[in-house]
C-alpha positions in Angstrom: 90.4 90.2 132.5 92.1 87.1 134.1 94.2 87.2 131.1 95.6 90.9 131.8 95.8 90.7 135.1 97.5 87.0 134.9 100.3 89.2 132.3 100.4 91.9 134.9 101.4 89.9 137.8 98.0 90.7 139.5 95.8 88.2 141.9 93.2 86.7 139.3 90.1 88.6 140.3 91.4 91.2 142.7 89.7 94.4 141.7 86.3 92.5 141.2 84.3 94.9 142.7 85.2 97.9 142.0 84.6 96.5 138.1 81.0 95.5 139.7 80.0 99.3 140.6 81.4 100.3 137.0 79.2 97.7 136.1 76.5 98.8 137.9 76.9 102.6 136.7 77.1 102.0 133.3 74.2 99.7 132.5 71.4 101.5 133.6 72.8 104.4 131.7 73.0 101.9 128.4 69.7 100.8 129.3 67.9 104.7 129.7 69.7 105.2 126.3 68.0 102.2 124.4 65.1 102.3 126.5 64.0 106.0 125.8 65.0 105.2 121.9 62.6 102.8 122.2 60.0 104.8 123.7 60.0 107.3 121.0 60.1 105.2 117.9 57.2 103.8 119.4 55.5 106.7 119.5 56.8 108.0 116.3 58.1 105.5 114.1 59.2 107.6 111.5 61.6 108.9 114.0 63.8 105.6 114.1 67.3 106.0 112.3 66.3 102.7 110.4 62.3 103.9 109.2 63.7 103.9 105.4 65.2 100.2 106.0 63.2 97.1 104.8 63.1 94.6 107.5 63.4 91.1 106.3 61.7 88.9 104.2 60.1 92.5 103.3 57.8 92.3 106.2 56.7 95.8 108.0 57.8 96.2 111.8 55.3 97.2 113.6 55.2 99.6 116.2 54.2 99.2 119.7 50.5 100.8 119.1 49.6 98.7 115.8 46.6 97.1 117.0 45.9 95.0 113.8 49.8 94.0 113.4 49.5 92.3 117.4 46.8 91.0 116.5 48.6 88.6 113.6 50.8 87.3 116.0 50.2 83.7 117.0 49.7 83.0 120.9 52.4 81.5 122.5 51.9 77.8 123.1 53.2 75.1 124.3 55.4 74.2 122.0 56.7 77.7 122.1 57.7 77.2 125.6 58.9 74.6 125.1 61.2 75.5 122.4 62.4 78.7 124.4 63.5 76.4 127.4 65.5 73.6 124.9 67.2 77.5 124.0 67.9 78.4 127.6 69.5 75.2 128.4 71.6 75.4 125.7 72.5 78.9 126.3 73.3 77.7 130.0 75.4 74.7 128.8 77.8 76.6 125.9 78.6 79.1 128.4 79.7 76.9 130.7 81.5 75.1 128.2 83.0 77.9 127.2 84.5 79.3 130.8 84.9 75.8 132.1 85.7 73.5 129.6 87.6 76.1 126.9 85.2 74.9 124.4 85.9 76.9 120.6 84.6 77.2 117.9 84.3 72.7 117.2 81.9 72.6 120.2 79.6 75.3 119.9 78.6 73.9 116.5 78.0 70.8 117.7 75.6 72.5 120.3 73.8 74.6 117.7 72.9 71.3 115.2 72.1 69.2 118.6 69.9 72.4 119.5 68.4 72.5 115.7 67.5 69.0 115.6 65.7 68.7 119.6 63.7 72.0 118.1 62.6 70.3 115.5 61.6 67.4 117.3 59.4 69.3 119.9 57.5 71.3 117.0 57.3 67.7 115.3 58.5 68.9 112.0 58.9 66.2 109.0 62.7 65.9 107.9 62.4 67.7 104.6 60.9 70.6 106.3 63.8 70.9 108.4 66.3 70.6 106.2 64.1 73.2 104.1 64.6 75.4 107.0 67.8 75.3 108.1 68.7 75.7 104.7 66.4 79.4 104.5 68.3 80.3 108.0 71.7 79.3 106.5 71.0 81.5 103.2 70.0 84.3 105.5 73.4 84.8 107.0 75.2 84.5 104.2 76.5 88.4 104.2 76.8 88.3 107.6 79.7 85.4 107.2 81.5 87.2 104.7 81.6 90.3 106.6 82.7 88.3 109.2 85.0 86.9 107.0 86.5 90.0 105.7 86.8 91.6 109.8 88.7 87.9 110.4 91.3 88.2 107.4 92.2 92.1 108.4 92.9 90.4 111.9 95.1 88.1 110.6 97.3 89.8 108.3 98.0 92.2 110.7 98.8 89.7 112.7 100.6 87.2 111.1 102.7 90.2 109.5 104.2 91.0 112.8 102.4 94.8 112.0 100.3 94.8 115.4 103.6 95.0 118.0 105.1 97.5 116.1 101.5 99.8 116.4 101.2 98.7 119.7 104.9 100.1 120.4 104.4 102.9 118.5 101.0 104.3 120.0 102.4 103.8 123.8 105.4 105.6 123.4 103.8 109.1 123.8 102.4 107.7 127.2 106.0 108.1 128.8 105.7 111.8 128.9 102.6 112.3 130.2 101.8 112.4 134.0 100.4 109.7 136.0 96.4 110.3 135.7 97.0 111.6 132.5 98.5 108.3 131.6 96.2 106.3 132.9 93.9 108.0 130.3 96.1 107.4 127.5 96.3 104.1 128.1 92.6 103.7 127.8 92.4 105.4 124.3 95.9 103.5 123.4 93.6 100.0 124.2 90.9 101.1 122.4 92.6 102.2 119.2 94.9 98.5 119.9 91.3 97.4 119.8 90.8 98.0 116.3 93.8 95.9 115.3 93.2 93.0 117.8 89.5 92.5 118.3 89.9 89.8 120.5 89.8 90.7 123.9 92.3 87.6 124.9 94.8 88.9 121.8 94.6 92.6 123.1 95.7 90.9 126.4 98.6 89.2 125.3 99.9 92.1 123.2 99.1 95.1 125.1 99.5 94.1 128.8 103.3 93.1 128.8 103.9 97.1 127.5 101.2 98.9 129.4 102.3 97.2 133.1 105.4 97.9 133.1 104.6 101.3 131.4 102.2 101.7 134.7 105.4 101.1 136.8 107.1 104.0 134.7 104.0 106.9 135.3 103.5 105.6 138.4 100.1 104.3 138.3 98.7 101.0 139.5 99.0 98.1 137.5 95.1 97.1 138.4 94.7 100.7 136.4 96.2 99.8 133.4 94.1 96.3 133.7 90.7 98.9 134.2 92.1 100.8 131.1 91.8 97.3 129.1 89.0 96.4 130.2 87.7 99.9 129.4 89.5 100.4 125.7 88.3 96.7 125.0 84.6 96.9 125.8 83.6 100.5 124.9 85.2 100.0 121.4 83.8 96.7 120.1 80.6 98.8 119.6 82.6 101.2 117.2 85.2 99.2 115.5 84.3 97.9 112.0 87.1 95.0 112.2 85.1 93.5 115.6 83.4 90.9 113.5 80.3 90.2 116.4 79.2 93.9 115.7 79.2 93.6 112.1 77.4 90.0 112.0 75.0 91.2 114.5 74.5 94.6 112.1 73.7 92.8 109.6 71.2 90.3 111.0 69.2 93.3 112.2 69.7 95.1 109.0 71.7 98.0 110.3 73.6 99.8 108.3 77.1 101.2 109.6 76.5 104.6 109.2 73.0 104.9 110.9 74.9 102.1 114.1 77.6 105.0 114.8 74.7 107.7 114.4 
């Protein structure tokens, strides 16, 4: 957002809360949605789009009313609490890393094997365990890194083929003939289809904004609109697009297949 609205010759921030009642419309809605999913696979699990998927490790997931299946689960313990505090803290220190410190991709790792070896310590496991472990965890993602992978390298040889300005260019020019609120649509389904070149919401920025302010000027909308309509065409997508690698990593973690997600 700073990003687009930095390109757009907007105040960094201005426009903050009108992006806070958007925000504060459309999560409960995404929360109703997932919640009252939950609610009836619980009841029913046959009814979840995934019943037919083996969970991992071929284990069973159990539904809310297995008794018996509760029942297996260890109580949580100290060392549990423990452990999900070391994961808060850690959580609290890459993201401010992150937005303060423009931490990548270098630093983050260094705060996952920091995290992996202080877990290990608190549950007092012997060396070779851990290793055993992290190796098991590592194996486990192995499909979700080459689909991430295979998302990345689409990115980059559109990219580095000088293919996504000339899309870009292409998909906005229809935007000139429509009228201004009109326009201010377009250019949110122009972002999001943009989105499915350029994943990365600080990319989409860089390549988008200097077209779509100026193109705001022309319909005469606000420029803080055509910022909304990136915002807008960069979040909504990125849980549709096949080429945003976090969706398709997280997919597959949870065993998800593509076709059921978009269901």
């Amino acid at each position: 957002t700073l990003i687009a609205q930095d390109i757009a010759g907007l105040q960094p921030g201005s426009g903050l809360w009108y992006r806070l009642v958007m925000i504060a419309i459309f999560v409960p809605i995404g929360i109703h949605h997932v919640w009252s999913y939950a609610k009836k696979v619980g009841r029913n699990p046959a009814a979840s789009l995934v019943a037919d998927v083996n969970a991992p490790n071929g284990k069973s997931i159990a539904s809310g009313g297995d008794g018996e299946a509760a029942a297996d689960h260890p109580p949580m313990t100290t060392t549990h609490k423990l452990v999900l505090t070391v994961v808060g803290i850690a959580m609290v220190v890459l993201v401010y890393g992150l937005i303060r410190l423009d931490w990548y991709l270098d630093e983050m790792q260094g705060v996952f094997i920091a995290l992996t070896l202080i877990i290990a310590i608190i549950a007092r496991m012997r060396p070779d365990r851990t290793a055993v472990e992290f190796g098991a965890g590592a194996a486990s993602l192995t499909s979700v890194a080459l689909l991430i992978g295979v998302a990345r390298g689409i990115q980059v040889v559109l990219n580095e083929g000088g293919i996504v300005d000339t899309l870009v260019h292409g998909i906005s020019l229809p935007l000139h003939e429509l009228p201004g609120v009109l326009s201010a649509v377009g250019m949110f389904f122009v972002q999001s289809l943009a989105n499915f070149f350029i994943p990365s919401g600080s990319g989409q920025a860089f390549v988008t904004m200097p077209i779509m302010a100026p193109l705001a000027d022309l319909v005469g909308v606000s420029r803080q609109v055509a910022v909304l309509a990136f915002q807008f065409g960069d979040g909504f997508s990125n849980i549709l697009i096949p080429t945003q690698y976090v969706l398709l990593g997280v997919l597959a973690m949870a065993r998800v297949p593509y076709d059921r997600w978009l269901r």
